[in-house]
Structures are given as C-alpha cells and as structure tokens.
C-alpha positions in Angstrom: 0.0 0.0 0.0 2.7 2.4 0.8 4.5 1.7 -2.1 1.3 2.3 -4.7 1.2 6.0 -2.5 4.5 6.8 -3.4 4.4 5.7 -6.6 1.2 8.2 -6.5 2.9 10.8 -5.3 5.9 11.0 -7.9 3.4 10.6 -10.8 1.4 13.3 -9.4 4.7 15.5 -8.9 6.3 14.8 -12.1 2.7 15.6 -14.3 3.3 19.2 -12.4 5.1 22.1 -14.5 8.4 22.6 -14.4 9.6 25.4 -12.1 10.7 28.5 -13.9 14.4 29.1 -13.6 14.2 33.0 -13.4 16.3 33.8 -9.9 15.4 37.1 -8.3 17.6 39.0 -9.3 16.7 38.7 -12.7 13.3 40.3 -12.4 12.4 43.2 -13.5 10.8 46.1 -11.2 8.7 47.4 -13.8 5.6 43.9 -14.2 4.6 45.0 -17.6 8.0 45.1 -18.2 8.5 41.6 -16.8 5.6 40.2 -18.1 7.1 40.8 -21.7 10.2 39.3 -21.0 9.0 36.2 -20.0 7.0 36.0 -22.9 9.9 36.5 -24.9 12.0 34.0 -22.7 9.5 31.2 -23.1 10.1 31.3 -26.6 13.6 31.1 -27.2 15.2 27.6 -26.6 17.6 27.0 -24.3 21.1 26.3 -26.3 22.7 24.1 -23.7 19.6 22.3 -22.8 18.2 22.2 -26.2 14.4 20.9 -25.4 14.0 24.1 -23.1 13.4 27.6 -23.0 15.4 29.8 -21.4 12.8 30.8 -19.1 12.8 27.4 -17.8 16.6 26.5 -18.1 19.3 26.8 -15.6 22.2 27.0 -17.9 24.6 29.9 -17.3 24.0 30.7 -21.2 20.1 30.6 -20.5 20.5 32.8 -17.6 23.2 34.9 -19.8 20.3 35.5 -22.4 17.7 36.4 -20.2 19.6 39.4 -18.7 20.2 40.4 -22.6 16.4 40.1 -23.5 15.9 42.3 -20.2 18.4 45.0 -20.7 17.0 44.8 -24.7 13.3 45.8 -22.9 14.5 48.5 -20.6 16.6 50.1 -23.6 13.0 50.4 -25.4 13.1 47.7 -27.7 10.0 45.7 -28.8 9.3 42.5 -28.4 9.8 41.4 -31.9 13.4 43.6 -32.6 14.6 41.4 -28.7 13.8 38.4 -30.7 15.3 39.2 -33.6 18.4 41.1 -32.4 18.5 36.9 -30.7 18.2 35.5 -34.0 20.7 37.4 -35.6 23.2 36.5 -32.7 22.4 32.9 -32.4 20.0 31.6 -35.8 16.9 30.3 -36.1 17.6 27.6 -34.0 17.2 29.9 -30.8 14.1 29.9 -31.4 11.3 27.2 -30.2 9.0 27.3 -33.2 11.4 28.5 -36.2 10.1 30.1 -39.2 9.1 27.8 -42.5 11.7 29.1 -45.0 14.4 27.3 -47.6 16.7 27.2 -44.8 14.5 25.5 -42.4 12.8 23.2 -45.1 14.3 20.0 -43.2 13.9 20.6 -40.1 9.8 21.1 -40.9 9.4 18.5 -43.5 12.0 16.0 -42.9 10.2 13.9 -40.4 7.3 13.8 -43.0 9.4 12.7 -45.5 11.1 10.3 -43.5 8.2 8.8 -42.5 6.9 8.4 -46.4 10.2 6.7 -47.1 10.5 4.5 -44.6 6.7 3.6 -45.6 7.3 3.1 -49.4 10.0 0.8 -48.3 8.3 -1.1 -46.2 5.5 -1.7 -49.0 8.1 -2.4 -51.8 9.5 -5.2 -49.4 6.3 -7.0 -48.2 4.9 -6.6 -52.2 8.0 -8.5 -53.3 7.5 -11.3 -50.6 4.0 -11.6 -51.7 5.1 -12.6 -55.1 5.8 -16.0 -55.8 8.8 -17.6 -57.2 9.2 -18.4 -60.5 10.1 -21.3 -61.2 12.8 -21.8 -63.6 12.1 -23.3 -66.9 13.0 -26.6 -68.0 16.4 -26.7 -70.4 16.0 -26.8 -73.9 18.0 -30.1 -76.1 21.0 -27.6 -76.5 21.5 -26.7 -72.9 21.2 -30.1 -71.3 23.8 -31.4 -73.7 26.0 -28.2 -72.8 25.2 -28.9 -69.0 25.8 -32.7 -69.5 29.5 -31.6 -70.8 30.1 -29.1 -68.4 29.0 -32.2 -65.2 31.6 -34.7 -67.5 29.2 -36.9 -68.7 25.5 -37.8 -68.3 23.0 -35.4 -66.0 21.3 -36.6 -62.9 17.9 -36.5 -65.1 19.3 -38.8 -67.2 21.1 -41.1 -65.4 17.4 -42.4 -64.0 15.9 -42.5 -67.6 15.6 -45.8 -69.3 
C-alpha cells in the first residue's frame, strides 16, 4: 500500500510544470516590463539544454540571455526587434518554433518525409514477398547437352531414364 502511494505521489509531482528558472535578481521592477520578458524568454530555446526555453533553463547561457532580452526591454526595444536582435546572434535555432523558409525546409518536412520513405520501403518489401517464385524453366535439347558436358558426362535426369 505504501508503495502504490509513493508511486502516486511521484506521478502526481512529475505531471506538475516545471519550475521556472528566473532567480530574483533577474526580475524586473517594472511587471509589464517583466511580463514581456518572459514571454519573450519562453520562446527562445535554451542552447545548452536544447528541449527548453530559457525561461525554464538553468544553464549559465540561458541565464546569460535572459539578462540580454531584459536590458533589450529596458533600452526600449520591442518584443519582436529582442527576438530578432537573438536570432541574428544565435540563428533560427534559438528559437522554439522557427520560421518555415528554404533554410529550415528540413527541419519542418524531414520527419514527413522520412516517415513516407520508410513507408514506401516497407511496402516495396512485403509486395516482393508476396510474389511468388518463379520457377525456372525446363532446359531446352542444346542446354542439357551443354550442361551434360560441363557435369563430364550424363546429368542426374538422365542417369534415371531408361
């Protein structure tokens, strides 16, 4: 019984959300202020962690770029020139949901067309082992006299016939 509650208990803990990683002295005074930086934080990825965002991330590089988005908000920047002024430091790949473009053509459609791949293969194989084998056909006069040279005498199909 005690064992089923703990097991319980860390389900239960582990379906809660991940505490944000912003310390204290990160936070802004100004909550409007604040409020936009996080929004900005929970969409760039974490580069050290990779399946993050920064907001939630307790790299030092996470922590590095949330002072930057900050002190990009306090100089007056908007929300989208923080993110981009990110992007042009760090790529597209700072960000959690990157734009569809050429150069992120892969990264969007690769899974899609891995998966068709892997599934035209898959029915190209099982189609050829539905087929039966074909028997081969029967040797003409020529070729069992050329075979019965080649074996140094008479063939096993002859050797029975009378």
């Amino acid at each position: 019984m005690m064992r089923r509650l703990a097991l319980a208990l860390m389900l239960a803990l582990a379906a809660l959300p991940a505490r944000a990683a912003v310390s204290p002295d990160e936070i802004l005074a100004d909550p409007t202020l604040e409020a936009r930086a996080r929004g900005i934080t929970k969409q760039l990825r974490c580069l050290v962690c990779q399946n993050q965002s920064i907001d939630d991330s307790n790299a030092p590089l996470a922590r590095d770029l949330r002072i930057l988005v900050r002190e990009r908000l306090k100089a007056g920047d908007g929300d989208s020139a923080v993110i981009a002024f990110v992007v042009a430091r760090y790529g597209d790949f700072v960000l959690l949901r990157p734009p569809v473009k050429a150069t992120t053509w892969l990264l969007w459609f690769g899974p899609a067309l891995l998966f068709l791949g892997a599934a035209i293969f898959l029915w190209l194989r099982a189609r050829r082992r539905m087929t039966a084998p074909v028997a081969p056909a029967p040797l003409d006069a020529d070729e069992q006299k050329k075979l019965d040279a080649l074996m140094g005498g008479e063939s096993p199909r002859r050797r029975g016939s009378p």
